[in-house]
OpenMM code with the backbone's topology and positions (N, CA, C; nanometers):
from openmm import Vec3, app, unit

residues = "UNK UNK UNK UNK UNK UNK UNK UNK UNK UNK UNK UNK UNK UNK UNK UNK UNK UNK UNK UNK UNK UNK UNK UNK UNK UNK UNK UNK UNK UNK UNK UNK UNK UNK UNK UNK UNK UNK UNK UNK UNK UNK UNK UNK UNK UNK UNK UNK UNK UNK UNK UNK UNK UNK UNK UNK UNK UNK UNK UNK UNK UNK UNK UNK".split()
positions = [
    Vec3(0.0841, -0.1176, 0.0000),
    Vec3(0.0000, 0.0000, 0.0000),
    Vec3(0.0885, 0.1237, 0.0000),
    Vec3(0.0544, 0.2113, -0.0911),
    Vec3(0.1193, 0.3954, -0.1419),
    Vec3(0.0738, 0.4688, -0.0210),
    Vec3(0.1423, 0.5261, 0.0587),
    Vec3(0.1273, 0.5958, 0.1413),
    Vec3(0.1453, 0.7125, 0.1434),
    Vec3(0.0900, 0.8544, 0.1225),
    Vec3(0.1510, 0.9741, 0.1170),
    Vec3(0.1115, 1.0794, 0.2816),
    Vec3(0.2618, 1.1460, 0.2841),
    Vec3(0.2340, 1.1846, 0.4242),
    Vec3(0.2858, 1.3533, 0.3729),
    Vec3(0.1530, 1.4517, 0.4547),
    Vec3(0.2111, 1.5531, 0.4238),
    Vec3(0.2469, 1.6538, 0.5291),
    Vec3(0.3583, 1.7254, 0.5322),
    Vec3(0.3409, 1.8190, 0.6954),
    Vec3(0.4559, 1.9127, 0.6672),
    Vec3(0.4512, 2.0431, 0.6725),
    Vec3(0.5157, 2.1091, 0.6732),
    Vec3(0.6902, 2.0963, 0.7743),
    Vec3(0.6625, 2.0540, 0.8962),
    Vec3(0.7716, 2.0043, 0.9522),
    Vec3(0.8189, 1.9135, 0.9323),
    Vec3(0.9448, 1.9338, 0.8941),
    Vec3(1.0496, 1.8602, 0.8054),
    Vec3(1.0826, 1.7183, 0.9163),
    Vec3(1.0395, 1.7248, 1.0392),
    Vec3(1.0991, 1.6705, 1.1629),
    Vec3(1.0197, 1.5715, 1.1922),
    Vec3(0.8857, 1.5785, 1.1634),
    Vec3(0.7727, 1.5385, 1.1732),
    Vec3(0.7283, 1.4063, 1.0766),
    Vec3(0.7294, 1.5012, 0.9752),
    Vec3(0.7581, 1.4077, 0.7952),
    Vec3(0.8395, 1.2952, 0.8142),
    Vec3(0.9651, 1.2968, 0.8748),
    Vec3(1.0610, 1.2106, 0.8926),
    Vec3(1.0618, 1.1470, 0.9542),
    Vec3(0.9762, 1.2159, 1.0500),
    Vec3(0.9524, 1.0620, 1.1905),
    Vec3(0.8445, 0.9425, 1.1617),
    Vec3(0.7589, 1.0092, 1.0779),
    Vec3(0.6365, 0.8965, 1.0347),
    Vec3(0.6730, 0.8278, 0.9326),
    Vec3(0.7512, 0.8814, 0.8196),
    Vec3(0.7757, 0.8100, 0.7118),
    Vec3(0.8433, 0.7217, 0.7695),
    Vec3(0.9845, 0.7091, 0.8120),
    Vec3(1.0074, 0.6135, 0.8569),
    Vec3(0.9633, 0.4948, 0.9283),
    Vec3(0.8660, 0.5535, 1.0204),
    Vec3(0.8079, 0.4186, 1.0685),
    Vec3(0.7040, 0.3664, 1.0164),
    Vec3(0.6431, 0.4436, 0.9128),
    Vec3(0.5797, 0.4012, 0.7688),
    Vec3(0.6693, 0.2535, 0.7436),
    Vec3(0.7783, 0.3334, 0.6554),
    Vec3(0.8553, 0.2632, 0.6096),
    Vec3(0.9270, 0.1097, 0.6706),
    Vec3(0.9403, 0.1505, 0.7572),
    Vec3(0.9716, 0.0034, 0.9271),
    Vec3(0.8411, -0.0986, 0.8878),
    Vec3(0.7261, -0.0274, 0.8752),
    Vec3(0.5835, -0.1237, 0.8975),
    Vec3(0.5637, -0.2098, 0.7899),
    Vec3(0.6661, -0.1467, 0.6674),
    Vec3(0.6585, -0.2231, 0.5436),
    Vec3(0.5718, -0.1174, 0.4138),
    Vec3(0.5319, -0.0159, 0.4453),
    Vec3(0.4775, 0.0989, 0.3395),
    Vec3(0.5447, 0.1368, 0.2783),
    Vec3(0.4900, 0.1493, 0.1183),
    Vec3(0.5438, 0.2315, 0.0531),
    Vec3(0.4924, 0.3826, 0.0813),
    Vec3(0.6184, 0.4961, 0.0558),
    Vec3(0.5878, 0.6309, 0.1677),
    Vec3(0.6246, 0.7093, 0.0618),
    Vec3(0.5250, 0.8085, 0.0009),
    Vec3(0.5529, 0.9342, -0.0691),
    Vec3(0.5572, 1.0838, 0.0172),
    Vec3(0.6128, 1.1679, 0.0140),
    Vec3(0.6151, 1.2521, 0.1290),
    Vec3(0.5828, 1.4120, 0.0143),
    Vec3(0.5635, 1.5349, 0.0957),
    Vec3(0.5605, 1.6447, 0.0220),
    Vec3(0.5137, 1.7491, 0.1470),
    Vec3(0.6113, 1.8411, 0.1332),
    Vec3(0.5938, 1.9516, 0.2447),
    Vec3(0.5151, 2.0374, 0.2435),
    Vec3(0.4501, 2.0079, 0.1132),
    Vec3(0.2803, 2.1268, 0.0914),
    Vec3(0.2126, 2.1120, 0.0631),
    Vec3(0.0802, 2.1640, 0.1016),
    Vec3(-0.0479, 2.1068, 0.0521),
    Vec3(-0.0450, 2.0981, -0.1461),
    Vec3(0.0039, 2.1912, -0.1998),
    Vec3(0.0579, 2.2007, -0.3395),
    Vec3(0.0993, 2.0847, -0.4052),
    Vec3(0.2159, 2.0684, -0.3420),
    Vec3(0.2987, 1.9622, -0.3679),
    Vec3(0.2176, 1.8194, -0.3735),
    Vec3(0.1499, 1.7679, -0.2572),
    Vec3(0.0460, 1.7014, -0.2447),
    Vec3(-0.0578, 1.6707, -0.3167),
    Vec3(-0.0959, 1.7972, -0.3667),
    Vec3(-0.2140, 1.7735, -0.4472),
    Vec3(-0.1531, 1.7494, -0.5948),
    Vec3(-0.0633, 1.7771, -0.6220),
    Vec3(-0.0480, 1.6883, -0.7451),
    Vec3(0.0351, 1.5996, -0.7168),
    Vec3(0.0856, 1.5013, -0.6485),
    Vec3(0.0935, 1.3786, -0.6024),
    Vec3(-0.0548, 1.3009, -0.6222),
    Vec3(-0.1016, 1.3350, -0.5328),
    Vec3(-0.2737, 1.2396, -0.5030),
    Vec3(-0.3020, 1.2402, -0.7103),
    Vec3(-0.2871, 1.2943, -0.7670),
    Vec3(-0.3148, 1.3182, -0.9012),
    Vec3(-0.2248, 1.2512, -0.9911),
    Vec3(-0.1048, 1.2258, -0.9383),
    Vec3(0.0273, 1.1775, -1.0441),
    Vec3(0.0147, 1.0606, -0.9867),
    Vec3(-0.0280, 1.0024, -0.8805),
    Vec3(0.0660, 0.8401, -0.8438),
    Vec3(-0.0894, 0.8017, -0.7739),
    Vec3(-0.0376, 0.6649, -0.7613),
    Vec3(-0.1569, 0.6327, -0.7395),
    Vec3(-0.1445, 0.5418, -0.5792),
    Vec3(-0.2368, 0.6277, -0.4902),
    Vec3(-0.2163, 0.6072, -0.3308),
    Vec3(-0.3464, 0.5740, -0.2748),
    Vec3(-0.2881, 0.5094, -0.1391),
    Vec3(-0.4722, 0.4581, -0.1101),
    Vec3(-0.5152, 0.5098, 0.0644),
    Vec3(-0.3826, 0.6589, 0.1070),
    Vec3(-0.4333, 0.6426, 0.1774),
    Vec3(-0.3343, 0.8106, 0.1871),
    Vec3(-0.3733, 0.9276, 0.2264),
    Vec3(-0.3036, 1.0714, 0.2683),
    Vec3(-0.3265, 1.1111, 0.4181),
    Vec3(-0.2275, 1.0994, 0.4569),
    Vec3(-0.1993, 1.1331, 0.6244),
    Vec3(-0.1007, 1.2819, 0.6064),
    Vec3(-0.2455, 1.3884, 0.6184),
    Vec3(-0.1835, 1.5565, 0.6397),
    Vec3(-0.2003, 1.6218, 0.7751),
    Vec3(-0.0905, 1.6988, 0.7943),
    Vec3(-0.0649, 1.7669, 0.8658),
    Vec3(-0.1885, 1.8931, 0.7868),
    Vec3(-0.2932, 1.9112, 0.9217),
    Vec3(-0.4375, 2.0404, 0.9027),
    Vec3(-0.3938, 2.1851, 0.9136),
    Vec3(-0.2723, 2.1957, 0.9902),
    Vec3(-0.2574, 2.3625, 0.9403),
    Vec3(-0.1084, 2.4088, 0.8810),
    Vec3(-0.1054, 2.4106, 0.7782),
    Vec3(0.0173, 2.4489, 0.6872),
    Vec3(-0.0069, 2.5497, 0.6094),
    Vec3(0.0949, 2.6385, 0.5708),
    Vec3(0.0603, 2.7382, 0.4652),
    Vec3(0.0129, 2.7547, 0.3903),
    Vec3(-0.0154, 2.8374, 0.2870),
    Vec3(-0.0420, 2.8230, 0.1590),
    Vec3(-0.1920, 2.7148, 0.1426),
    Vec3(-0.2073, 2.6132, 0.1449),
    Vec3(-0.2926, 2.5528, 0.1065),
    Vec3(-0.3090, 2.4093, 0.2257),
    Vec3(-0.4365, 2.4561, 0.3345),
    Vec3(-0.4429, 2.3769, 0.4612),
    Vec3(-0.4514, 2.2135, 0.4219),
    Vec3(-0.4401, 2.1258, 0.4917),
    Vec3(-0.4744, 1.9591, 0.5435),
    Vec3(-0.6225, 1.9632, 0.4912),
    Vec3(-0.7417, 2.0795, 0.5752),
    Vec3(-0.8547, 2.0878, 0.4860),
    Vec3(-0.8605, 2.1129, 0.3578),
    Vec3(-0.8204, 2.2095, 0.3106),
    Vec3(-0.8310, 2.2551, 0.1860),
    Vec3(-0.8016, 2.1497, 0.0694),
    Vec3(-0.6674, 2.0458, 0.1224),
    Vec3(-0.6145, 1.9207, 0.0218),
    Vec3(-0.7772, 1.8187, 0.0384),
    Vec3(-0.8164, 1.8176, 0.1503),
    Vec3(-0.9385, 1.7461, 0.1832),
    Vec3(-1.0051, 1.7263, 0.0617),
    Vec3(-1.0453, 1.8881, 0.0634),
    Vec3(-1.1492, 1.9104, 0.0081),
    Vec3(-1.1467, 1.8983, -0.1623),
] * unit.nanometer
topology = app.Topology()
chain = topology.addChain("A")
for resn in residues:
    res = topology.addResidue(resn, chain)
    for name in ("N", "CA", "C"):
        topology.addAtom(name, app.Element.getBySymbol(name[0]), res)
């Protein structure tokens, strides 16, 4: 299973992917809601774990 994780903290991102990655996931990552949304559009994932308040374009806003 494609896993994409999104969060502005770089510290954060890194701590989940990895243990994503430990659990056996495949882990796409992206530090913006931007970035993200054309991910969810380019690759094909079955599951987006965002960080809800980030710049530019919120955790809701990718929601939505």
């Amino acid at each position: 299973m494609r896993i994409l994780i999104v969060d502005d903290d770089a510290i954060s991102l890194e701590i989940l992917e990895n243990a994503l990655l430990k659990a056996g996931y495949e882990v796409s990552t992206a530090s913006n809601g931007y970035d993200a949304l054309q991910k969810v559009r380019d690759e094909s994932l079955r599951l987006v774990i965002s960080d809800w308040d980030m710049p530019r374009l919120s955790g809701l806003d990718l929601c939505r």
